[in-house]
C-alpha positions in Angstrom: 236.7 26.3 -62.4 234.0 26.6 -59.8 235.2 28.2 -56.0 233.8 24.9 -54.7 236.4 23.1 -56.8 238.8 25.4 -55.8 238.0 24.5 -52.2 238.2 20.9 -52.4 241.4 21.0 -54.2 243.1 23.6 -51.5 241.5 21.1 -48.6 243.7 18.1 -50.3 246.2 20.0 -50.2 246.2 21.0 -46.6 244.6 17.6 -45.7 247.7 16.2 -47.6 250.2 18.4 -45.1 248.3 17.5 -42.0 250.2 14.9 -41.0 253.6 16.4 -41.1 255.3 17.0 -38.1 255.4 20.2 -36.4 258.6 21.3 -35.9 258.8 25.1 -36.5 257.0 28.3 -36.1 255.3 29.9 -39.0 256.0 33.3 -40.2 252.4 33.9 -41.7 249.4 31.5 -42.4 246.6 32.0 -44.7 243.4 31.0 -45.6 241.9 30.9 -49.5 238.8 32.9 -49.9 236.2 33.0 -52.1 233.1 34.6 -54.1 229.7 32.6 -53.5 227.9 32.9 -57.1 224.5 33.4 -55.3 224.8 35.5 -52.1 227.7 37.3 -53.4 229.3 36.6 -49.7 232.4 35.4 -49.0 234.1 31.9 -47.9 236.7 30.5 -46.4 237.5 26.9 -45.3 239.6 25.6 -42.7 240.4 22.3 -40.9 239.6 21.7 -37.7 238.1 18.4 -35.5 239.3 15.3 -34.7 239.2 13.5 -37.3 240.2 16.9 -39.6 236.9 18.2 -41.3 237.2 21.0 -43.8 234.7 24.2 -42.3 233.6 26.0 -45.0 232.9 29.6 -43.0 231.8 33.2 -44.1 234.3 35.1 -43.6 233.3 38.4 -41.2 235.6 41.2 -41.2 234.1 42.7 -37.6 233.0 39.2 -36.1 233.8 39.1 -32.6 234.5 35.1 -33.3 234.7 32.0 -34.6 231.6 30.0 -34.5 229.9 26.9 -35.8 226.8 25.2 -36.2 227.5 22.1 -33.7 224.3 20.5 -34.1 224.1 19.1 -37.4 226.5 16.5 -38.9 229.4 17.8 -36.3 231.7 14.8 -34.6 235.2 15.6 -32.7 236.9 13.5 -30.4 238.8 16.7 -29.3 236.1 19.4 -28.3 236.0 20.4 -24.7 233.4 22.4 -23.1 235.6 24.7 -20.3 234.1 25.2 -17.2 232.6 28.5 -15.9 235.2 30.5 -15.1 238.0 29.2 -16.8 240.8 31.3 -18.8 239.0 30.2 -22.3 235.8 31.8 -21.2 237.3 35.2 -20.0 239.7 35.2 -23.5 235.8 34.4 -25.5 234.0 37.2 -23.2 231.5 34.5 -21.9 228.4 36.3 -20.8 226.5 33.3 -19.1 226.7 29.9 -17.6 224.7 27.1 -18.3 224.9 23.8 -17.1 229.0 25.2 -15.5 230.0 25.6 -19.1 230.3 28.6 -20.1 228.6 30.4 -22.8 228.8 33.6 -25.3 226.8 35.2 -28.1 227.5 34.2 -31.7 226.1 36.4 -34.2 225.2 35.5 -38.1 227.2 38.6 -40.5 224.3 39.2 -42.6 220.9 39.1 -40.4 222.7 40.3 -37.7 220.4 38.1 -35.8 222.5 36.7 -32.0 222.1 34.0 -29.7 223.8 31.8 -27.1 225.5 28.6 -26.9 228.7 27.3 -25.8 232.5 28.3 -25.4 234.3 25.7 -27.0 238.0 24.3 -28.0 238.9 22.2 -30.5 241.5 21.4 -33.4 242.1 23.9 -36.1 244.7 23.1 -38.8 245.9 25.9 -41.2 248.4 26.6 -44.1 251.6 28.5 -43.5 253.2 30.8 -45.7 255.8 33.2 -46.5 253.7 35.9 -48.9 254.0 34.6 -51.8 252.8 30.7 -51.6 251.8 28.0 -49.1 254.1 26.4 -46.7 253.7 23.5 -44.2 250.5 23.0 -41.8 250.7 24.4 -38.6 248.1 22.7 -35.9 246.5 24.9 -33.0 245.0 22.6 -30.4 242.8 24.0 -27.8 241.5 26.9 -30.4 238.8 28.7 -28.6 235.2 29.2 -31.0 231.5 29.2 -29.9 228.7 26.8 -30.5 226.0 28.1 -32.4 222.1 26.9 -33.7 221.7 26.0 -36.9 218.9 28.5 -37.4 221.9 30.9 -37.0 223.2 29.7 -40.3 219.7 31.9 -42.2 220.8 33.7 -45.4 224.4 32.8 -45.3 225.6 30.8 -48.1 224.4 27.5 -48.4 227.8 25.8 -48.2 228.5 27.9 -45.0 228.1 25.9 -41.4 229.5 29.7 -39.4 231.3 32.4 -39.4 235.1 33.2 -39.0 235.4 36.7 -37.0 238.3 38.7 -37.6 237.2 41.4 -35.9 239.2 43.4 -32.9 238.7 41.4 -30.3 241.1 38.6 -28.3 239.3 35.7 -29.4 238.6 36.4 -33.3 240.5 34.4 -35.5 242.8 36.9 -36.6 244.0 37.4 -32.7 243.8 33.8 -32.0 246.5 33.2 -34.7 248.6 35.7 -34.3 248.6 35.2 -30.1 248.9 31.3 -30.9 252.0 31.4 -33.4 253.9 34.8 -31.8 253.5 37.2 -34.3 252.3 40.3 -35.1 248.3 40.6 -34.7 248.1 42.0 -38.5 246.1 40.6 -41.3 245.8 41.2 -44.8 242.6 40.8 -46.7 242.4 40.3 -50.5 238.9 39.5 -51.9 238.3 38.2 -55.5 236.4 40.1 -57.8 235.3 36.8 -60.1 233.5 33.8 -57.8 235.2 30.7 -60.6 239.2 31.9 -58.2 240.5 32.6 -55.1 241.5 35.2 -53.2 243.6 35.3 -49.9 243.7 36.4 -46.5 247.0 36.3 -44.9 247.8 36.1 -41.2 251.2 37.9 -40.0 254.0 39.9 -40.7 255.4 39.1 -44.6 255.0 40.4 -48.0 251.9 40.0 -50.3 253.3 38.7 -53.5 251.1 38.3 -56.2 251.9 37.0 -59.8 253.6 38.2 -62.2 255.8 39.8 -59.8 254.4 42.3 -57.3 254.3 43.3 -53.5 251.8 44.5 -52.1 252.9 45.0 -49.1 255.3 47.7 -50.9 252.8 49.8 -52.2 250.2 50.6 -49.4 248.9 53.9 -48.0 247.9 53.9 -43.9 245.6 55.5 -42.4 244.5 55.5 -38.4 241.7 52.6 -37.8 238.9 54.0 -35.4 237.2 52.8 -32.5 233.4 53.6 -32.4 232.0 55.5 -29.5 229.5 52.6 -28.9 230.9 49.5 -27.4 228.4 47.0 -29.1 230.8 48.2 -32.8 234.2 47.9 -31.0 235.1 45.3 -33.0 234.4 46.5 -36.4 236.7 48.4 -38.6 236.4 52.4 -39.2 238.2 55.1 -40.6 237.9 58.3 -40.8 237.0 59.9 -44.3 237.2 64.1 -44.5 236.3 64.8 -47.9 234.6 63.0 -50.9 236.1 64.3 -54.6 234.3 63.1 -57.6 237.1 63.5 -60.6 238.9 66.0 -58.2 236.0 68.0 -57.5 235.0 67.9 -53.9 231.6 66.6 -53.2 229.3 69.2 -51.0 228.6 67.6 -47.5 228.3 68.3 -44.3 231.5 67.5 -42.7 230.5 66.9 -39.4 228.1 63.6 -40.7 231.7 61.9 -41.7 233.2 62.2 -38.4 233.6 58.8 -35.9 231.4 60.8 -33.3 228.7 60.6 -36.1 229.0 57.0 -36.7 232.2 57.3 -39.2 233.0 55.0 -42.1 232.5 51.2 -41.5 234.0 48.6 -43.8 232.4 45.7 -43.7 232.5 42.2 -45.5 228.3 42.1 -44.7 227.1 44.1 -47.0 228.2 43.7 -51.1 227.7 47.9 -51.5 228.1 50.7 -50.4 225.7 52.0 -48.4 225.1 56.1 -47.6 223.4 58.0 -45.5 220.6 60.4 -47.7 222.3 62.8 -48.0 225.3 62.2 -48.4 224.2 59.3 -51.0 222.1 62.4 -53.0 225.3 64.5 -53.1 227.9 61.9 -54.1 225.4 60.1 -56.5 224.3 63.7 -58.2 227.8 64.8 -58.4 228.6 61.4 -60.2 225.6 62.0 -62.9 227.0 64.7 -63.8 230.7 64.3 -64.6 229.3 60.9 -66.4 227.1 63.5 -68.3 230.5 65.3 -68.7 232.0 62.0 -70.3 228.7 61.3 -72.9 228.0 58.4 -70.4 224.1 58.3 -70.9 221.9 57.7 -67.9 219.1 54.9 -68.1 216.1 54.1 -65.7 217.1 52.8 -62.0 217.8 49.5 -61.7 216.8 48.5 -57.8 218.8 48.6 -55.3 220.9 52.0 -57.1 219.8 54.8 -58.3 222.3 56.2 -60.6 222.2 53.9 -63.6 224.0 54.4 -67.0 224.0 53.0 -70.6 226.9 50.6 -70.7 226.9 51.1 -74.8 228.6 54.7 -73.9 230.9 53.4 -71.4 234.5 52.8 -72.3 236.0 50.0 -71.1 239.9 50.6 -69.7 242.7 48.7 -67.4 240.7 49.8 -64.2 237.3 48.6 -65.5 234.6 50.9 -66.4 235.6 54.4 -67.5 233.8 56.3 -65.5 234.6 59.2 -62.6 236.7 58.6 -60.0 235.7 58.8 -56.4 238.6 59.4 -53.8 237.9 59.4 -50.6 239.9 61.6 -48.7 241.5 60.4 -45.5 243.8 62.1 -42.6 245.1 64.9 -45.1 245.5 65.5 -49.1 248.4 63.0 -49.5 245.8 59.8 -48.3 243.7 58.9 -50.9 241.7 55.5 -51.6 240.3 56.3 -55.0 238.0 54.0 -56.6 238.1 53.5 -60.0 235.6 51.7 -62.5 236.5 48.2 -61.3 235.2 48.3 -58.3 232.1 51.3 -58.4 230.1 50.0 -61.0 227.9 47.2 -61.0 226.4 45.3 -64.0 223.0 44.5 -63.8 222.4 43.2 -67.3 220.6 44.6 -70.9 223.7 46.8 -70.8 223.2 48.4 -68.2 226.0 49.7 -65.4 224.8 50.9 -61.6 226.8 52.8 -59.7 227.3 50.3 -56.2 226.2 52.7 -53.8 222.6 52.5 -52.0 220.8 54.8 -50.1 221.1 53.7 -46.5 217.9 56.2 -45.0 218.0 60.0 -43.4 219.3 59.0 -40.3 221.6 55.7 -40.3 223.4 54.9 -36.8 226.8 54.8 -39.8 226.6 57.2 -42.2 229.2 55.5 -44.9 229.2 51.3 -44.6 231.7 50.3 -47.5 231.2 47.7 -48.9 232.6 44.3 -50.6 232.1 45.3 -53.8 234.3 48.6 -53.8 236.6 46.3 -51.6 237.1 43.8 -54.5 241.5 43.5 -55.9 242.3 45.7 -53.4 244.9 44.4 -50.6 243.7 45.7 -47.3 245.9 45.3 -44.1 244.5 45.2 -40.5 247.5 46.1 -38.1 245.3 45.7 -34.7 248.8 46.1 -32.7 248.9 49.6 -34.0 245.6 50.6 -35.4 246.4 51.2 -38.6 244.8 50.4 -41.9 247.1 50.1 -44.8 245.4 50.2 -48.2 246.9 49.0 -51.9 244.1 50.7 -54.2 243.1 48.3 -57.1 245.0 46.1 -58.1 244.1 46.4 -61.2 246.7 49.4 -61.6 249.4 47.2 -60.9 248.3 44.5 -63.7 247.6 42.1 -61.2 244.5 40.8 -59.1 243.6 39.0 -55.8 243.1 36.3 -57.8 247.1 35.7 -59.0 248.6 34.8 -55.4 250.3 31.6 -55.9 248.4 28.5 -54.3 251.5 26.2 -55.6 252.7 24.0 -53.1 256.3 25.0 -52.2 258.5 22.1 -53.4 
């Protein structure tokens, strides 16, 4: 079943709930999310206007906000415009006035390209939850988002009229929620790894149950999130990464290129790989090469954009995808690891061929190590912003489950 069927089913379904009364106050909420075929970006959908429309966003993990295109096909009896100077405009860091409304600067996740347009509230309806399905709808009126061109929507996903910020900031839609339902500012993020299911993103403080029977929220590893020296990426995500081991064997680099002062290790939900600074790509991808030579995985020609390319007729197939080395990035100490496995470094690129996701990012990047969607795939990824702390489940895949298995049953 295609992700846009998926979508139109989960909007009946919330569309179905929307006129429920609300009488309660959610634990959690969450949002489906899914793989678009041709950009390889990722989507979400929620309901907001008046009459209820379903949005169909890209979701962007360090977006400052949500924005839309409000310019083509958009009708709401219930947007307002605040006024300069109003408490919506200092929550969405307006940086102008025009016309005494005021205005901000929406930016597209993938071009990176900004521009200005209005502060706005409207209606946003979203699913509750517990963890482990959906629960009743839970309306926020006055939800502050920007405006945005519709020239702003270039290279997103053609189904895609914004973008839904969940970066660290007091108006993304991840603070929004939490501030607007009084709970904990913490999301978790679970992408799909196929683009015909859904993943999840879950807003709030609960378990992340996933069919047959497991928890994620049981098995995660934390580690500090960091805040980039430059204030233009204080709302992105970063960690700090001491040490890379290639099937235990510690990969020769500089350590001083991996620290935050240096530009640190960005995840990211705009890119679908990896991306390395030179050097550090030449020493991870050499050291790679050769424990797959150490395997009697064969090496093939490059296949653009990777460089390390292999001969998928000597690869093994396992539980965790390819068997190929592991890569472990190590975190605070020894004891914090986020290996990843087959599953999530290789790419196939056709003819039989496997790349390994990383790309070389130039000599001198302003980040020297921008992870990306790709190596994020059936991993659970929590984002506590109340504490700054990244929790981390590894692949799913070890625990014989996937992003794809939470339960989108209606709870009877």
């Amino acid at each position: 079943m295609s992700s846009f069927i998926h979508f139109i089913l989960f909007s009946s379904l919330l569309l179905s709930l929307a006129s429920a009364q609300q009488s309660f106050r959610p634990r959690a909420l969450l949002l489906p999310v899914s793989k678009d075929p041709k950009t390889q970006q990722f989507l979400t959908e929620i309901n907001q206007r008046t009459p209820l429309v379903p949005t169909t966003l890209v979701v962007s993990l360090g977006g400052r906000q949500l924005w839309v295109d409000c310019y083509n096909n958009f009708i709401s009896s219930s947007i307002r415009r605040p006024k300069c100077g109003a408490a919506q405009c200092a929550l969405a860091d307006a940086d102008g006035c025009r016309n005494n409304i005021c205005g901000a600067s929406p930016e597209n996740p993938v071009t990176r390209t900004v521009t200005y347009d209005d502060v706005v509230t409207d209606v946003v309806n979203i699913i509750s939850t517990d963890g482990s399905r959906p629960g009743p709808v839970f309306t926020i009126p006055n939800f502050v988002s920007l405006c945005a061109p519709s020239s702003l929507l270039e290279e997103l996903a053609s189904d895609a009229v914004g973008s839904a910020g969940l970066g660290r900031t007091r108006v993304s839609l991840s603070s929004q929620l939490a501030a607007r339902s009084s709970f904990k500012r913490q999301f978790a993020m679970c992408l799909p790894s196929s683009t015909s299911s859904n993943g999840v993103i879950i807003f709030g403080d609960v378990p992340y149950k996933f069919l047959p029977n497991v928890d994620a929220s049981k098995i995660l590893a934390f580690t500090p999130i960091l805040t980039h020296p430059s204030g233009d990426l204080s709302a992105e995500y970063f960690i700090g990464v001491k040490k890379i081991k290639i099937n235990g064997k510690v990969v020769p680099i500089a350590t001083a290129l991996l620290t935050i002062q240096n530009g640190g290790t960005q995840l990211t939900t705009g890119n679908p790989n990896t991306v390395m600074r030179t050097s550090i790509y030449n020493a991870v991808t050499s050291a790679f090469i050769k424990e797959a030579a150490a395997m009697n995985i064969t090496r093939v020609a490059s296949v653009a954009p990777f460089g390390a390319c292999f001969d998928g007729k000597t690869v093994l197939g396992s539980r965790l995808g390819a068997k190929v080395p592991f890569i472990d990035l190590v975190l605070q100490n020894e004891k914090v690891v986020w290996t990843i496995t087959g599953s999530n470094s290789m790419v196939e690129v056709g003819n039989n061929v496997l790349c390994l996701g990383f790309v070389d990012g130039g000599k001198d990047p302003r980040i020297p190590i921008i992870i990306g969607t790709h190596q994020l795939e059936d991993n659970v990824l929590q984002f506590d912003l109340a504490t700054s702390r990244l929790g981390f489940s590894n692949t799913l895949l070890a625990r014989q489950t996937t992003c794809a298995n939470f339960n989108f049953t209606l709870t009877a």
